[in-house]
MARZA-824932 format. One record per residue: residue in one letter; y, z, x of N, C-alpha, C in turn. Coordinates in steps of 0.02 Angstrom, whole numbers, padded with zeros to 5 digits, always signed. Layout:
BEGIN
AYZXYZXYZX;...
END
This chain:
BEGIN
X-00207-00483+00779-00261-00444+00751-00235-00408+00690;X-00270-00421+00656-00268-00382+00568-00279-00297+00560;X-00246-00275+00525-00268-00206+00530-00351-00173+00513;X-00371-00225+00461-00428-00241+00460-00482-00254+00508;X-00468-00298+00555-00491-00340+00600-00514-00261+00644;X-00463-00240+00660-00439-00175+00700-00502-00112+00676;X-00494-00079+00611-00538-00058+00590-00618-00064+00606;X-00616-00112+00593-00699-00142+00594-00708-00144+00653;X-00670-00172+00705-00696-00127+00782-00692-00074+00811;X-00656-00034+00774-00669+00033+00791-00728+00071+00762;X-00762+00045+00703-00791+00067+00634-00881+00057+00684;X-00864-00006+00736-00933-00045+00764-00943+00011+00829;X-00876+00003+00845-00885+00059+00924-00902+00112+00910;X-00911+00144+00857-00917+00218+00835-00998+00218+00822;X-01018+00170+00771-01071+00173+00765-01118+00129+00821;X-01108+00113+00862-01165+00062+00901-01170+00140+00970;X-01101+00193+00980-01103+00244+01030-01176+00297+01005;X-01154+00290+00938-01213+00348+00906-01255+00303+00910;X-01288+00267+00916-01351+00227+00910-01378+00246+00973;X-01339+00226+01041-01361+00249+01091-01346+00310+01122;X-01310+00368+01098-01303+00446+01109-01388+00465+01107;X-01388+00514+01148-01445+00556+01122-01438+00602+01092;X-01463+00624+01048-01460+00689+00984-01479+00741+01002;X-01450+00774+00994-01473+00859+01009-01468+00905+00952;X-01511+00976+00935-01558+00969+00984-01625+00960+00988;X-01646+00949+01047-01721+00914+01054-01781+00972+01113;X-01831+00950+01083-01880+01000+01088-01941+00960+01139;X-01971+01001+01178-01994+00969+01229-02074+00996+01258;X-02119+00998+01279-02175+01041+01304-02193+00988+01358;X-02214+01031+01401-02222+01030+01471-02291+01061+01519;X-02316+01040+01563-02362+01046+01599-02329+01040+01680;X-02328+01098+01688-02307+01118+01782-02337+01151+01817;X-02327+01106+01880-02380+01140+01929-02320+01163+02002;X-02335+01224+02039-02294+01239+02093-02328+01293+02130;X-02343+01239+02202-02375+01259+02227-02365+01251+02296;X-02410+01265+02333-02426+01222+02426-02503+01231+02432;X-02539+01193+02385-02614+01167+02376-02656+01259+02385;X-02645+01294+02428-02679+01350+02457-02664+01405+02397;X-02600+01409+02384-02571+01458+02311-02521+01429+02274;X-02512+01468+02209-02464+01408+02179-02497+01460+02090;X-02467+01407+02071-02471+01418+01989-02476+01347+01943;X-02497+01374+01893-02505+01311+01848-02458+01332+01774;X-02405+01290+01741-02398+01341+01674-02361+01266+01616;X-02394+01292+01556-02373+01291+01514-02299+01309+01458;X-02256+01239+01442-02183+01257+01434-02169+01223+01356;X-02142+01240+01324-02100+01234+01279-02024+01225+01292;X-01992+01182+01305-01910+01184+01313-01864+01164+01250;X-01817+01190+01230-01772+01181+01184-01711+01150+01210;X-01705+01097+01218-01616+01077+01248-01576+01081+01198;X-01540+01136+01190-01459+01114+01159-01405+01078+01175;X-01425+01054+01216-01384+00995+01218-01386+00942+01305;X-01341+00909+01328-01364+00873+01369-01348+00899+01432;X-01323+00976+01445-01309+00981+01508-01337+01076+01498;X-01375+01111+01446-01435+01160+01434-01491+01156+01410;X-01523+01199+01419-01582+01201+01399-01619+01262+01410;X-01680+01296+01381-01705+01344+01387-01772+01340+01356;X-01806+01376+01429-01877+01355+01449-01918+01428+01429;X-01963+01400+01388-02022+01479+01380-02090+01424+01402;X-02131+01498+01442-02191+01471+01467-02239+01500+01459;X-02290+01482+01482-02369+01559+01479-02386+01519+01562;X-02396+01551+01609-02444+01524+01693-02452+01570+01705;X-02530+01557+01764-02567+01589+01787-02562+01566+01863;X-02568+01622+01918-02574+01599+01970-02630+01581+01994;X-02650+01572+02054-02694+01564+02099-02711+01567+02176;X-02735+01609+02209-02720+01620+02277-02769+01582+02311;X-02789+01558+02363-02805+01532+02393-02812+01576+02474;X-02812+01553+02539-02844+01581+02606-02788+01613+02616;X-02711+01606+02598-02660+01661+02597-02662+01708+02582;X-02668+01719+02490-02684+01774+02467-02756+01776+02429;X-02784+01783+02484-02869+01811+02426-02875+01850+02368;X-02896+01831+02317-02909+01882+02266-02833+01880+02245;X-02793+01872+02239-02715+01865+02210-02748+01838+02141;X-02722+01875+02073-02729+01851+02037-02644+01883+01995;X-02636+01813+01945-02584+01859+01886-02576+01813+01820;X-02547+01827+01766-02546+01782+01719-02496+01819+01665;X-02465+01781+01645-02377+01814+01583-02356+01762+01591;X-02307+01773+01545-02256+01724+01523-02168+01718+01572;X-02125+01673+01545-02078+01656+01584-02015+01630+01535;X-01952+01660+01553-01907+01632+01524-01858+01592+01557;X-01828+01544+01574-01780+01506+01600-01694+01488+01568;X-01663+01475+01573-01602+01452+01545-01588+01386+01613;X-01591+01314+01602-01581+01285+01646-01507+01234+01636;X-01463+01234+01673-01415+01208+01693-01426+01127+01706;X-01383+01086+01669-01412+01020+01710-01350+00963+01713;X-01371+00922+01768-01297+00862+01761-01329+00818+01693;X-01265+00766+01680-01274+00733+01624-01303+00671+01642;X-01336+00634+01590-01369+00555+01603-01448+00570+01584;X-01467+00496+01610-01548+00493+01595-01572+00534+01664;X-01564+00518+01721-01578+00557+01779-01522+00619+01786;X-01559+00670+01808-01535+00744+01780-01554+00792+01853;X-01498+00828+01895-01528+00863+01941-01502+00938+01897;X-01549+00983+01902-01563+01041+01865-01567+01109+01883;X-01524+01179+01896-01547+01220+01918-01565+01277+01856;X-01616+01304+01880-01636+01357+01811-01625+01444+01855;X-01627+01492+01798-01624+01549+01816-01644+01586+01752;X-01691+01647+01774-01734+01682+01735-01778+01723+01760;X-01834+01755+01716-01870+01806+01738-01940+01772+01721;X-02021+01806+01754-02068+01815+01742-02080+01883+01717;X-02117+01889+01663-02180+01947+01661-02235+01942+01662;X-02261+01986+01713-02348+01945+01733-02384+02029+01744;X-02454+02013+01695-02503+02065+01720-02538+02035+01795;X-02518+02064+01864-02540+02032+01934-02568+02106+01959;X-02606+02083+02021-02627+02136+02054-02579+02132+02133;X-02512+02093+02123-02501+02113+02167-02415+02108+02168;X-02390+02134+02225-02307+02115+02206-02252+02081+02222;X-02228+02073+02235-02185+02027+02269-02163+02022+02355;X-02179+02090+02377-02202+02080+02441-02280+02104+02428;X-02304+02037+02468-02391+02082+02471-02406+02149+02515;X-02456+02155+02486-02489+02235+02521-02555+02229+02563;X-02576+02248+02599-02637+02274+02643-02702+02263+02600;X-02681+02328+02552-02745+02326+02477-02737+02293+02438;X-02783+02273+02388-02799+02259+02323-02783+02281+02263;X-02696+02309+02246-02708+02339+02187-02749+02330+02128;X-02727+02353+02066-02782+02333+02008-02700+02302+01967;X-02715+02261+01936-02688+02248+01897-02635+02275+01860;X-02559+02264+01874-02513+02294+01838-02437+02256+01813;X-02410+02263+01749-02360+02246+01740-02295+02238+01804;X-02288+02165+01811-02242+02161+01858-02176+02112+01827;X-02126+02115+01845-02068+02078+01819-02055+02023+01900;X-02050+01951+01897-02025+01929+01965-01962+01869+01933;X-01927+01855+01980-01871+01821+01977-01897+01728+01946;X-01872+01733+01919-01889+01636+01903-01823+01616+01913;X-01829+01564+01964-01772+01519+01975-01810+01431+02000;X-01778+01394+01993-01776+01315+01989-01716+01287+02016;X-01746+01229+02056-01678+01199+02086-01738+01122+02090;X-01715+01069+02043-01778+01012+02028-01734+00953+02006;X-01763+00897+02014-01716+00832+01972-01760+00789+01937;X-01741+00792+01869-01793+00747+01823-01774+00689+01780;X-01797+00666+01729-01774+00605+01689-01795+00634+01619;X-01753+00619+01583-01734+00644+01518-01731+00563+01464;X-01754+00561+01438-01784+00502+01398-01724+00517+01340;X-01708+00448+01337-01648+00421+01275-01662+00432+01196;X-01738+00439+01184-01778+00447+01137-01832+00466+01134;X-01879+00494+01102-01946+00523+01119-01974+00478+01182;X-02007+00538+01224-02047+00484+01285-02078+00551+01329;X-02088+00511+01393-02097+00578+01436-02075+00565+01468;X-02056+00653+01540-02027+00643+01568-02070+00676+01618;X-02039+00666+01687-02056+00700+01736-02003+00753+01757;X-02037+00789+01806-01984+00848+01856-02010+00864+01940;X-01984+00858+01981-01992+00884+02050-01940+00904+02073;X-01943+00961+02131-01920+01017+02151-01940+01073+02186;X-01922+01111+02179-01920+01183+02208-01909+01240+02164;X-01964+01277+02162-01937+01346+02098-01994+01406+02148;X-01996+01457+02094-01992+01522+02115-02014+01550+02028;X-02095+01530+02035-02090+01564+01943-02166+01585+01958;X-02199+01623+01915-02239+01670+01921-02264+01689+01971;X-02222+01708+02023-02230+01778+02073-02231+01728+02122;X-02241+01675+02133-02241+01650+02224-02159+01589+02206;X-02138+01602+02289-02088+01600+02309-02087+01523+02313;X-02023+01481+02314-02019+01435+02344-02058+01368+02341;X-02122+01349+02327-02170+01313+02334-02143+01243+02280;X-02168+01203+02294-02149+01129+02273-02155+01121+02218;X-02125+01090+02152-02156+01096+02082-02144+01026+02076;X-02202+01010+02031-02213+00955+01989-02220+00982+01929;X-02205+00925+01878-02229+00922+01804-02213+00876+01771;X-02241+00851+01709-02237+00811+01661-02230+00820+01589;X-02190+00807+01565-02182+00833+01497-02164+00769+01445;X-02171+00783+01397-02144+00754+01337-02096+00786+01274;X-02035+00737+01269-01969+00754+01276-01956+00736+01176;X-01947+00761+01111-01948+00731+01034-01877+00750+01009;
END
């Protein structure tokens, strides 16, 4: 092999890796739902990945109560910072806060308050697919984001 020869396959391996690397960073919006059909939330996301193993999630959701919590209402925004393994399939944990105007708090009450500034914990523990190039993706899991605990999340997003 020629030193030449040599070159030019290193020159091919370099460029055919970046062809198939994904580029960062890339910008994303999202539609999630997390719930158990009775209460739950619906919200709206914007995600920024800096790169292939962060990312950071801003949202706007609103809850919804159901025969659990009657009359439960709340609605604010959400910040995330999510953690993730590397590849096209991605298991993901996030950690962050809500701020929500709700009438109620994180342990419920007897009464009905009226409506007041509340801060609740946002956390995520979900596994999704992360597209090689613009596309969409999905997410399912388990999170903890505008004020109810635990409940199952879905969503779908598209990934540029």
């Amino acid at each position: 092999m020629h030193f030449r020869d040599g070159a030019l396959l290193i020159l091919m391996m370099l460029l055919s890796s970046s062809l198939v690397a994904q580029r960062y960073p890339r910008h994303g919006f999202s539609l999630d739902y997390a719930g158990l059909a009775l209460y739950g939330s619906v919200g709206l996301h914007y995600e920024f990945m800096a790169s292939d193993r962060f990312s950071l999630r801003l949202g706007y959701g609103e809850t919804y109560g159901g025969m659990l919590a009657s009359g439960a209402e709340g609605r604010g925004a959400s910040a995330m910072l999510q953690f993730m393994s590397t590849g096209f399939n991605k298991v993901e944990g996030g950690i962050g806060v809500s701020v929500m105007r709700s009438n109620f708090s994180v342990i419920f009450d007897d009464h009905d308050p009226e409506q007041e500034i509340h801060v609740y914990p946002a956390l995520a523990f979900t596994y999704r697919t992360v597209p090689r190039r613009a596309g969409f993706y999905w997410r399912i899991g388990f999170s903890w984001i505008y004020g109810y605990g635990l409940p199952l999340t879905l969503g779908i997003g598209y990934l540029f």
